[in-house]
C-alpha positions in Angstrom: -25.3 19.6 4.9 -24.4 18.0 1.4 -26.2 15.1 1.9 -29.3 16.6 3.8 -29.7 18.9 0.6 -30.0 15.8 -1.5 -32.0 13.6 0.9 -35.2 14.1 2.3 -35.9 13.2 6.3 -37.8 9.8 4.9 -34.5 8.7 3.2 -32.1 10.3 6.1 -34.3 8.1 8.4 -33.7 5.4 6.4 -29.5 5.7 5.6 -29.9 6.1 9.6 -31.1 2.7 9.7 -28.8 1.3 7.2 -25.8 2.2 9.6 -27.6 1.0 12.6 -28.2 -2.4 10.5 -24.2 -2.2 10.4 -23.8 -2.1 13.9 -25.9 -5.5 14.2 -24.2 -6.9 11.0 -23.4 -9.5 13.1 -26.6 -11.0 14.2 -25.3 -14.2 13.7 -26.1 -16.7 16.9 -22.3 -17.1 18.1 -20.3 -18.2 21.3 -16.8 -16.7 21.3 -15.0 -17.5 24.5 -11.3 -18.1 26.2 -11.1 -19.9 28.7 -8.4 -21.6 31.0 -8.5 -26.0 30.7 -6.0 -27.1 33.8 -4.0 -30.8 33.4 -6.0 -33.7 33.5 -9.4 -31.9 32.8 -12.2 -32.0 30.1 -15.0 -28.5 29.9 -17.9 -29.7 28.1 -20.3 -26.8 26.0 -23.8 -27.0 25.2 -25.6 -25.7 22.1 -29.5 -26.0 21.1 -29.3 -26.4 17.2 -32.2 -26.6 15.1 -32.4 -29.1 12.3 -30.5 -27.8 8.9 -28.7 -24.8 10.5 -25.7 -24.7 9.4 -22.3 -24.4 12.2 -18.8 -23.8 12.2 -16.8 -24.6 15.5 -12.9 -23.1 15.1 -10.6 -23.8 17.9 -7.2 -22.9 19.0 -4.6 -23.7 21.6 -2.7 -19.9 22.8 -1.1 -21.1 25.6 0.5 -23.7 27.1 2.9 -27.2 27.1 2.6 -27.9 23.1 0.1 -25.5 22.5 -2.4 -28.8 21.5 -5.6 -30.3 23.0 -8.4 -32.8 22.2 -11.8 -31.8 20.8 -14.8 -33.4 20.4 -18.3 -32.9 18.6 -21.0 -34.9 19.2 -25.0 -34.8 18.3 -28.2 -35.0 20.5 -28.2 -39.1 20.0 -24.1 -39.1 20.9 -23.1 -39.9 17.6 -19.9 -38.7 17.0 -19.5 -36.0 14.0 -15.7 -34.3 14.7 -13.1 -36.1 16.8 -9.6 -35.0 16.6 -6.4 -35.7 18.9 -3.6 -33.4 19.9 -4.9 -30.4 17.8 -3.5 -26.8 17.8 -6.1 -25.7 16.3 -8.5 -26.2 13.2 -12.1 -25.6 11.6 -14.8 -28.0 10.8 -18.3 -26.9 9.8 -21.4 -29.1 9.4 -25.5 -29.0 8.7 -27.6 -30.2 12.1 -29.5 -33.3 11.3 -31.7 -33.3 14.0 -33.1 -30.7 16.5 -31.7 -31.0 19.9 -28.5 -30.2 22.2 -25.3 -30.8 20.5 -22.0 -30.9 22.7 -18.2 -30.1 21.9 -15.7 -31.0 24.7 -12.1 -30.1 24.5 -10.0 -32.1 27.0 -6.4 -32.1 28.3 -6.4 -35.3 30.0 -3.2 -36.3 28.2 -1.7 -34.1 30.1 -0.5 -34.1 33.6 1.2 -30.7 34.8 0.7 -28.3 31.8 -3.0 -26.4 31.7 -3.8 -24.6 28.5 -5.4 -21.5 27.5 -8.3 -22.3 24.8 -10.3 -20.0 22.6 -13.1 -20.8 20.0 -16.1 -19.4 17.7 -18.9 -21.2 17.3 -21.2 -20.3 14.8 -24.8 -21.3 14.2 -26.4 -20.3 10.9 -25.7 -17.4 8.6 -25.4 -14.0 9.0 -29.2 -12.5 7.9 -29.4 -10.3 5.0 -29.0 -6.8 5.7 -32.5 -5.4 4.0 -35.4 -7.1 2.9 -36.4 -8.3 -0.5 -38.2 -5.5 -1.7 -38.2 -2.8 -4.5 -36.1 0.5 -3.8 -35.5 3.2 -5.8 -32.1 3.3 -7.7 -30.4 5.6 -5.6 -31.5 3.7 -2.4 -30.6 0.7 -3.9 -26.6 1.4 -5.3 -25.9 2.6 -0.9 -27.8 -0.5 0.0 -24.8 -2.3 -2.6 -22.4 0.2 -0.9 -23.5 -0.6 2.8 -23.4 -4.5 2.3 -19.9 -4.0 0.5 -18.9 -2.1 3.7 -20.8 -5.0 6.3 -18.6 -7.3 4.3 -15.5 -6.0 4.6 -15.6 -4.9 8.4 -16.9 -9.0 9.1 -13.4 -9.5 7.1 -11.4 -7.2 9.2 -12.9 -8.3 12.2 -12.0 -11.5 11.3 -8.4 -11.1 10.8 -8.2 -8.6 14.4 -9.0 -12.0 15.9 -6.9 -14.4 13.8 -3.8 -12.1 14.6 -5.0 -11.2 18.3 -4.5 -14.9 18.7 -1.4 -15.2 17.2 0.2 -11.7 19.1 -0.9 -13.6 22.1 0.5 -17.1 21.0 3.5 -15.5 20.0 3.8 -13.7 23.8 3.2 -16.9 25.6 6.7 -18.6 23.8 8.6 -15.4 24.0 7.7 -15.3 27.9 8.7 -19.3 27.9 11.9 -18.6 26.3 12.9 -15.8 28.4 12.3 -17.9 31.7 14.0 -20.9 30.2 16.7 -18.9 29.5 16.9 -17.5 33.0 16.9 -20.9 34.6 19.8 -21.6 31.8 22.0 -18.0 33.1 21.0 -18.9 36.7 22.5 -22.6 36.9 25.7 -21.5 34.7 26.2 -19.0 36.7 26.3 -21.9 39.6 28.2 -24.3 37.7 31.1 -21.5 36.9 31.3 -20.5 41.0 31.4 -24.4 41.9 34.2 -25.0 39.0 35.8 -21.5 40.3 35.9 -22.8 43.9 37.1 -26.6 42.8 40.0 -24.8 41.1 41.2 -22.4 43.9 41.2 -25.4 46.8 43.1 -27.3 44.0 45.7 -24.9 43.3 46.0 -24.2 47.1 46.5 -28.0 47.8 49.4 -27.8 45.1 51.4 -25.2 46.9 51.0 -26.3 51.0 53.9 -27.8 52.6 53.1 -31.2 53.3 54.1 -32.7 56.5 55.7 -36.4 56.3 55.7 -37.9 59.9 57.6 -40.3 60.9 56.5 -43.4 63.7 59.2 -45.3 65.5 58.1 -48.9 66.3 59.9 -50.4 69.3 61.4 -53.9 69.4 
């Protein structure tokens, strides 16, 4: 009611539009996918990229063996641009020379029994501004300030929901390791001590039986 008594409908139409552009803050063109890469395997991704966009691919390894994997970047005309080995995860970001299809493969070929759990973000070009360049009046203009402040800081908290989501889950993955290691480890102590336990009772018992000498006459 406050803020209807100071607005008129033209500007409530227009705050309503403000929040909407919120909503789609993130307009960005991005891919943002987990997926599961067995032993001895290589998945391949395929993005059109127009010439001078700018891209950042970020990678990391939640689950599985050392929690590392190989990734690869390369332009339309195959010319390598990232190229790292045995990763857990990182961030590279570069321009697109040329227009075409650019491919990043992540591959776990070095390794043959563990598969690993993947996620990455790749981002083409930047986030568009939020209003046009044009002349508002001051009032417009200082929540225009306010609503990019706001777009700014939920792209930041959305940002760190991921960056700990990953971690909660990488974390998870070693605690569930450790507890089944640990089974395995109570599981074959508990063998070792009923083996040992047996052992000891047949040796005790062969200390204490009478033992029989018998004796075998030989005739001339």
């Amino acid at each position: 009611m406050m803020l209807s008594g100071r607005l008129g409908p033209g500007a409530l139409a227009r705050l309503w539009g403000l929040l909407l552009l919120l909503n789609l803050g993130r307009a960005v063109r991005a891919s943002e996918i987990t997926f599961e890469l067995p032993d001895n395997a290589k998945q391949c991704f395929y993005e059109e990229i127009m010439q001078g966009v700018k891209c950042t691919l970020e990678f990391q390894v939640i689950t599985g063996g050392h929690y590392d994997v190989d990734c690869r970047l390369e332009d339309p005309d195959g010319i390598v641009l990232y190229k790292e080995m045995k990763k857990q995860y990182d961030s590279f970001t570069f321009t697109a020379s040329r227009n075409g299809t650019y491919k990043f493969c992540f591959s776990n070929e070095f390794s043959t029994f563990t598969h690993k759990t993947v996620y990455f973000d790749f981002q083409v070009g930047d986030d568009p501004p939020l209003f046009p360049s044009e002349n508002r009046v001051t009032a417009l203009t200082q929540m225009e300030s306010a609503c990019v402040a706001i777009h700014e800081a939920l792209k930041s908290v959305i940002d760190h929901q991921t960056h700990f989501r990953l971690r909660e889950a990488q974390g998870r993955s070693r605690a569930e390791d450790l507890n089944t290691r640990v089974a395995y480890w109570s599981v074959g102590e508990a063998i070792i001590l009923l083996v040992v336990s047996i052992g000891q009772v047949f040796l005790l018992k062969s200390f204490f039986s009478d033992k029989r000498t018998t004796t075998t006459r030989v005739g001339s």
